[in-house]
Rosetta silent file (secondary structure, phi, psi, omega in degrees, C-alpha in Angstrom):
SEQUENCE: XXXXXXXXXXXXXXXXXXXXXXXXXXXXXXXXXXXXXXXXXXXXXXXXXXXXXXXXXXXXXXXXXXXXXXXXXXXXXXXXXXX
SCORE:     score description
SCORE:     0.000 S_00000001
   1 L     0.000  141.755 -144.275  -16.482  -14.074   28.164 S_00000001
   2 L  -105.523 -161.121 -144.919  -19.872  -11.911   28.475 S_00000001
   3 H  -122.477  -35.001  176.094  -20.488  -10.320   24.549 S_00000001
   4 H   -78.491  -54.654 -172.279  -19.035   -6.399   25.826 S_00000001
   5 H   -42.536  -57.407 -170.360  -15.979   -8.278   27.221 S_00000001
   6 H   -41.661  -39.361  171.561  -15.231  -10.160   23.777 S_00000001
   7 H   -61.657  -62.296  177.302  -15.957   -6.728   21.946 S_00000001
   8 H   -41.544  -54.664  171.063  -13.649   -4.876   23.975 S_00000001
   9 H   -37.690  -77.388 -172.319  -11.281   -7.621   23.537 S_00000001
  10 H   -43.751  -64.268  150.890  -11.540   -7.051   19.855 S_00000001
  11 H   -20.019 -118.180 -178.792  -11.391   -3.671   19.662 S_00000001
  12 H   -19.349  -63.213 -150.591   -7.918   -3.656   21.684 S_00000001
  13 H   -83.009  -49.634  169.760   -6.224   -6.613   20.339 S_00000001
  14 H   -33.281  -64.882  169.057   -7.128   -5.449   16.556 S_00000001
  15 H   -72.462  -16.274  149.406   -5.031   -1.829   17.716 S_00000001
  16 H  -101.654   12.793  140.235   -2.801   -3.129   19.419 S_00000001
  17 L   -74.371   -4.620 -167.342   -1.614   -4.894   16.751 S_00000001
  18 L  -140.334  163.564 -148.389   -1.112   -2.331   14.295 S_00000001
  19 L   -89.208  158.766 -160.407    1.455    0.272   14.143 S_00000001
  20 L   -44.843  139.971 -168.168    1.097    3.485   16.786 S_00000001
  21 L    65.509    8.474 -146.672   -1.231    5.982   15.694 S_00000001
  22 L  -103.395  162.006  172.801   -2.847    3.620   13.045 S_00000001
  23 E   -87.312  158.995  171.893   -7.166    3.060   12.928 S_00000001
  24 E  -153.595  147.812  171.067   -9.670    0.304   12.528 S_00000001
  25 L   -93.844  154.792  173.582  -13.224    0.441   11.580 S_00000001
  26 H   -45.403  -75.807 -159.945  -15.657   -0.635   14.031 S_00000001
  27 H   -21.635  -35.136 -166.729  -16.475   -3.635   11.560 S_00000001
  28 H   -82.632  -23.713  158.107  -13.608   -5.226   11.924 S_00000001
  29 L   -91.066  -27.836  150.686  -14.074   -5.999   15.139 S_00000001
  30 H   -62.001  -46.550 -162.385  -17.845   -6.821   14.551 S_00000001
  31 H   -94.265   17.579  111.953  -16.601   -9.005   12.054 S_00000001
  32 H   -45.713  -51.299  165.489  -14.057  -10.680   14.407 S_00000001
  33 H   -41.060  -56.233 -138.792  -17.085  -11.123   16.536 S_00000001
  34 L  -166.281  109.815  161.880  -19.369  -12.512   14.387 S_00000001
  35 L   -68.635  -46.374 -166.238  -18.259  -13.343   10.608 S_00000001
  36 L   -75.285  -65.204 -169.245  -21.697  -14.032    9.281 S_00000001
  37 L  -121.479   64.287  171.434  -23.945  -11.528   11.046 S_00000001
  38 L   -51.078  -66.691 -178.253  -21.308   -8.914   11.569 S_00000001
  39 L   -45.705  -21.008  168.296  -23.681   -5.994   11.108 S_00000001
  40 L   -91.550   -6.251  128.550  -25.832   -6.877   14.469 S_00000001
  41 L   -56.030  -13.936  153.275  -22.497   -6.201   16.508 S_00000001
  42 H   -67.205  -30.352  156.182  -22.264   -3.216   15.546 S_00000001
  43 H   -57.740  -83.417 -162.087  -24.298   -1.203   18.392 S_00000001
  44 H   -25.712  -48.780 -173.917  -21.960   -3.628   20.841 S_00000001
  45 H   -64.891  -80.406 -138.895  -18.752   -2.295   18.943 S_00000001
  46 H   -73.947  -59.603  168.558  -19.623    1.167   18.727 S_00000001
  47 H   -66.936    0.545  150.300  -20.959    1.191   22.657 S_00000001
  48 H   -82.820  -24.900  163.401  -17.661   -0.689   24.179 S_00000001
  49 H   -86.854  -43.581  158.712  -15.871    1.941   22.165 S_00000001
  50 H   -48.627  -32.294  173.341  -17.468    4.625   23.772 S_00000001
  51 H   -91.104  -12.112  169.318  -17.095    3.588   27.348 S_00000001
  52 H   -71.265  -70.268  172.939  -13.353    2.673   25.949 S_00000001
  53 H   -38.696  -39.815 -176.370  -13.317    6.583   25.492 S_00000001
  54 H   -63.123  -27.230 -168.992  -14.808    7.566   28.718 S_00000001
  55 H   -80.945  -12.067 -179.066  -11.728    5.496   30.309 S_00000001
  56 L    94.686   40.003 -131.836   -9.549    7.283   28.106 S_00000001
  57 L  -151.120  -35.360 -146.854   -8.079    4.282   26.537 S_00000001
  58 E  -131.887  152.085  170.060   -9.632    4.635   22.847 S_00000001
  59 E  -137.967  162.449 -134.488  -10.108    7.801   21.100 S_00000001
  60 E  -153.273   96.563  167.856  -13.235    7.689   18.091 S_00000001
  61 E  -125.679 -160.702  179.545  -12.703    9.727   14.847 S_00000001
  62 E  -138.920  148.983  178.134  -14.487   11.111   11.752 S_00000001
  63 L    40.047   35.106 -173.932  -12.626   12.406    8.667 S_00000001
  64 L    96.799  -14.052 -171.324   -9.716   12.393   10.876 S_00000001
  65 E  -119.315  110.370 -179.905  -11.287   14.263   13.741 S_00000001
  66 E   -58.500  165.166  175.176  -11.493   13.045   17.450 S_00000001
  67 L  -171.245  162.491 -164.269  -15.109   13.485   18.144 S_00000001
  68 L   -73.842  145.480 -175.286  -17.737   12.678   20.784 S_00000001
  69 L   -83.095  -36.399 -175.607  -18.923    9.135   20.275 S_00000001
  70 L   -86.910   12.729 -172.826  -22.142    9.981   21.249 S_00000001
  71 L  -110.730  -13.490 -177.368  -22.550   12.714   18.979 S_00000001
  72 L   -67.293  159.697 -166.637  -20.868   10.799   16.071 S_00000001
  73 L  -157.086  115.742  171.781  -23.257    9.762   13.167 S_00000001
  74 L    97.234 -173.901  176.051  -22.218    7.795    9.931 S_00000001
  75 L   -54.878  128.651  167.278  -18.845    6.236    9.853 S_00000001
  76 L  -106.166  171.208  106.775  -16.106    6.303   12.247 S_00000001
  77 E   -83.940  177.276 -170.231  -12.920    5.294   13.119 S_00000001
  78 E  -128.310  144.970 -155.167  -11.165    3.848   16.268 S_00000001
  79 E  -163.515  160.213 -159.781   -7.889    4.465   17.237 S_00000001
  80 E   -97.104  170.307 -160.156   -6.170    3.903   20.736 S_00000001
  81 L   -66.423  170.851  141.691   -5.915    7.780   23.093 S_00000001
  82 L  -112.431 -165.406 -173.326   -2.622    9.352   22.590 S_00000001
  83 L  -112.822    0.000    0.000   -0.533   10.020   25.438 S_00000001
């Protein structure tokens, strides 16, 4: 599994585990990744959730607020689109 698959993989299986409309910080999926050195997964995390957004699959917010991933800055959360 190539290092964006595994991330995606995290990403998704972390949300789709948790009840419908509910969030995850990126981290949590760096730190599924990588326990130890979580914090150097985050650029992986954060870009596999963006291209999750372009597919429409993931939606990426701040304070609650969808927002452009690539315009986001500071914390986020990740949350799956709704339909």
């Amino acid at each position: 599994m190539s290092d964006d698959s595994a991330a995606r993989e995290a990403v998704l299986s972390l949300l789709e585990n948790r009840r419908p409309g509910a969030s995850i910080c990126p981290s949590e999926a760096a730190r599924r990744l990588d326990p130890v050195h979580w914090r150097d997964e985050m650029a992986r995390v954060r870009a596999v959730a963006a291209r999750l957004v372009t597919e429409g699959r993931l939606e990426v917010t701040q304070k609650g607020t969808v927002v452009d991933p690539a315009l986001a800055r500071g914390p986020i959360r990740l949350r799956l689109a709704r339909e």
